[in-house]
C-alpha positions in Angstrom: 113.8 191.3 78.4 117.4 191.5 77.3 118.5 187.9 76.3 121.7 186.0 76.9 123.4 185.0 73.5 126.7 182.2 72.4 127.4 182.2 69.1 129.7 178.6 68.2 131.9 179.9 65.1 135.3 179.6 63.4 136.8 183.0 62.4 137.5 182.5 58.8 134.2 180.7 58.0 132.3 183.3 55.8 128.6 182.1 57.1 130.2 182.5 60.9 131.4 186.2 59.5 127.6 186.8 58.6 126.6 186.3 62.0 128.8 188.0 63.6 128.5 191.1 61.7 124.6 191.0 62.1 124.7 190.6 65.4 127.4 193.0 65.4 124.8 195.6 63.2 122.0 195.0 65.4 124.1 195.8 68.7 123.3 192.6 70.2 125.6 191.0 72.6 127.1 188.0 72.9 130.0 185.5 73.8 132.0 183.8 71.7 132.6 180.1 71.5 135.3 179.4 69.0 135.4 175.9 67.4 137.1 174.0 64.9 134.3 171.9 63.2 136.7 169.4 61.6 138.1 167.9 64.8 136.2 165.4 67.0 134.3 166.3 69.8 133.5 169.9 68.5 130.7 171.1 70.5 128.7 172.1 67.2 128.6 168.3 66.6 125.7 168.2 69.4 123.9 171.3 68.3 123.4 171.6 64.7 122.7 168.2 62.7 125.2 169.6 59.4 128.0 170.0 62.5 128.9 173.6 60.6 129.1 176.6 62.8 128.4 178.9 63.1 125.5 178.4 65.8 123.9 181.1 67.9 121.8 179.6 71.4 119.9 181.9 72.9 117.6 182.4 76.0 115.4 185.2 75.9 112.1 185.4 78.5 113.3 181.8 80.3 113.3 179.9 77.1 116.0 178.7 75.3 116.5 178.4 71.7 119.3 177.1 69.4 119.6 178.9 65.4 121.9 177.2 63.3 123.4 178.5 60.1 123.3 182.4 59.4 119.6 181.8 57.8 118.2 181.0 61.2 120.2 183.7 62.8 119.4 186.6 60.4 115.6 185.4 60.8 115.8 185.7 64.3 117.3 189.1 64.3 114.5 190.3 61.8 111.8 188.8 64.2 113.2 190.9 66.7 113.3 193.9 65.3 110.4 196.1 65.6 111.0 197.6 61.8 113.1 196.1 59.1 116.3 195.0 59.9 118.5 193.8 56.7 115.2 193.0 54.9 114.2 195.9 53.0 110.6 197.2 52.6 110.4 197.2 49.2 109.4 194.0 47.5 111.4 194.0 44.5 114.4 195.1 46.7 113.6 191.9 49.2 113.6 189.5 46.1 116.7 190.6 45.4 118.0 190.3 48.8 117.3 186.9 48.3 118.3 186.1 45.3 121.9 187.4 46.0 121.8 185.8 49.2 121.5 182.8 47.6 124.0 183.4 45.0 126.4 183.6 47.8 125.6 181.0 49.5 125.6 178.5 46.6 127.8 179.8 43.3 129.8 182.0 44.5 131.1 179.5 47.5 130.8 176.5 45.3 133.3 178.3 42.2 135.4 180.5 44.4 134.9 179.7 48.1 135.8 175.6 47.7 138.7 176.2 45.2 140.5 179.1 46.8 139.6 178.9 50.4 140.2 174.8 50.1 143.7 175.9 48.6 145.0 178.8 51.1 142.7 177.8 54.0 141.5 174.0 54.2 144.9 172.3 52.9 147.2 173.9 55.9 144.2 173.4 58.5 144.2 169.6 57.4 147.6 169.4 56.4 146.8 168.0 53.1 150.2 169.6 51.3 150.8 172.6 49.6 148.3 174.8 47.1 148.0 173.0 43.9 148.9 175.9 40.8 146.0 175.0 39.0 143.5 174.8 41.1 144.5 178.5 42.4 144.1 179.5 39.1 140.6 178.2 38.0 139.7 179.8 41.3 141.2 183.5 40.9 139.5 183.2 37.2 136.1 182.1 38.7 136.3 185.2 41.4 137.1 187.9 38.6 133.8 186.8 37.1 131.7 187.4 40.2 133.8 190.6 41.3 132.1 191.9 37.8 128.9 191.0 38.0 129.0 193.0 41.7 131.1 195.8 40.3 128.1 196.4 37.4 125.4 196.2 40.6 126.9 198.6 42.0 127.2 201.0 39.6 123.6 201.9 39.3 123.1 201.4 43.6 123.8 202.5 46.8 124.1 199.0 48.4 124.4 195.7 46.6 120.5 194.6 46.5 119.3 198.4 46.4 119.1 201.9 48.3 120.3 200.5 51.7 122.0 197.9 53.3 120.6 195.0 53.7 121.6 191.2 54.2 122.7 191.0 50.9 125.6 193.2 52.1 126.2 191.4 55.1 126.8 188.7 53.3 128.9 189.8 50.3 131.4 191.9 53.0 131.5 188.4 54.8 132.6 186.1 51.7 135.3 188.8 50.5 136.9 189.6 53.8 138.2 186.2 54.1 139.4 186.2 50.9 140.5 189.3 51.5 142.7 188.2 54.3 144.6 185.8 51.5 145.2 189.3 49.3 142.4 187.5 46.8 140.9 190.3 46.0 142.3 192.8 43.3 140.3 196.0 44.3 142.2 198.0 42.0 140.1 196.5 39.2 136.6 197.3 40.9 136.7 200.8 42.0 133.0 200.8 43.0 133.2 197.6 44.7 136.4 198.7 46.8 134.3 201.9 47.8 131.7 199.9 48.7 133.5 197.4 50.8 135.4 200.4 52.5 132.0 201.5 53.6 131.5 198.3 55.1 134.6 197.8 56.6 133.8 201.4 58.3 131.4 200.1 60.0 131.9 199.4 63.7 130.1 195.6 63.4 133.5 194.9 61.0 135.7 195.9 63.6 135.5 192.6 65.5 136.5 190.8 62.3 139.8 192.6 61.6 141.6 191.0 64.9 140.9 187.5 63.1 144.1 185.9 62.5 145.3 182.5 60.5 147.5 180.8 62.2 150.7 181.0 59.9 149.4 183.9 57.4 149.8 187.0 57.8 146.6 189.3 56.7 147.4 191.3 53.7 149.1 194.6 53.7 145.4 196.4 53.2 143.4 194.2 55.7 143.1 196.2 58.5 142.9 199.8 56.6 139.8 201.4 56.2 140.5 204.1 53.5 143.1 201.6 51.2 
């Protein structure tokens, strides 16, 4: 039985990106409910007990169920799948998965993500006054440092965690397209990492994500092109 999906998310969160391409990889449908998660009374207040999007309920076979965070979602879509989705077969190439997951979700967004995206993103949406110089810096220096580490990945492999695409990917592509959107990203200086993003960004799950727009910020000149 086909089910009925609403995914709660805010465009230029990267966890709401990850869903959203997922969902958009495993041709599932669904509405969109956009929300704002730092204003009261945002409907993912009631849903998910962190109040961060994104949030994906779901009823499938008369029952109702309510993922929150991309963890949740990704699971799901695994569960659903009669062969492996983003999880590769390969054990060594699942702990990876993992582990880069992970790296995401905690260094890369704790050094990059809440400098840079706090600067260009949070400051205007809160109106806490302009970027602070510094702060920009320490962040751009902290990003060069990741961008290498993924640049050397992917010099010996196909996709980040291995020989195909997994949720590694997903979640890489979703971090670095909102950057991305800020012009954050120097792909001049990571020639294997801008052909693997353009392979991404090919995609037709990555379309959705290049009509995002920030109110007062233009995307940069390369956002929307797929051979850049």
């Amino acid at each position: 039985m086909m089910s009925a999906c609403v995914l709660y998310h805010f465009a230029f969160d990267p966890g709401s990106r990850t869903a959203r391409l997922a969902l958009g990889e495993a041709r599932v449908e669904f509405a969109e409910t956009v929300v704002r998660p730092w204003e009261d009374g945002c409907p993912v207040a009631a849903l998910n007990p962190s109040g961060m999007p994104p949030v994906l309920q779901v009823t499938e076979a008369g029952r109702a169920l309510t993922l929150c965070e991309p963890a949740a979602i990704l699971g799901w879509l695994e569960d659903r799948s009669k062969e492996p989705f983003l999880m590769p077969v390969d054990p060594a190439e699942r702990a990876e998965t993992r582990r880069l997951t992970a790296w995401f979700d905690r260094r890369f967004n704790d050094e990059v993500n809440a400098v840079l995206l706090h600067e260009r993103m949070e400051k205007p949406l809160l109106r806490l006054g302009p970027p602070e110089a510094r702060a920009l810096r320490a962040g751009r220096e902290a990003l060069k440092a990741h961008l290498t580490m993924l640049e050397g990945l992917l010099a010996t492999r196909d996709a980040l965690a291995g020989r195909r695409i997994s949720r590694a990917d997903m979640v890489a592509a979703a971090h670095l397209s909102v950057l991305d959107y800020f012009g954050e990203v120097g792909w001049a200086a990571y020639p294997g990492l801008k052909t693997w993003y353009m392979k991404l960004k090919s995609r037709p799950c990555f379309r959705p994500l290049l009509g995002d727009r920030f109110p007062g910020v233009q995307p940069s000149a390369w956002y929307h092109d797929l051979d850049f």
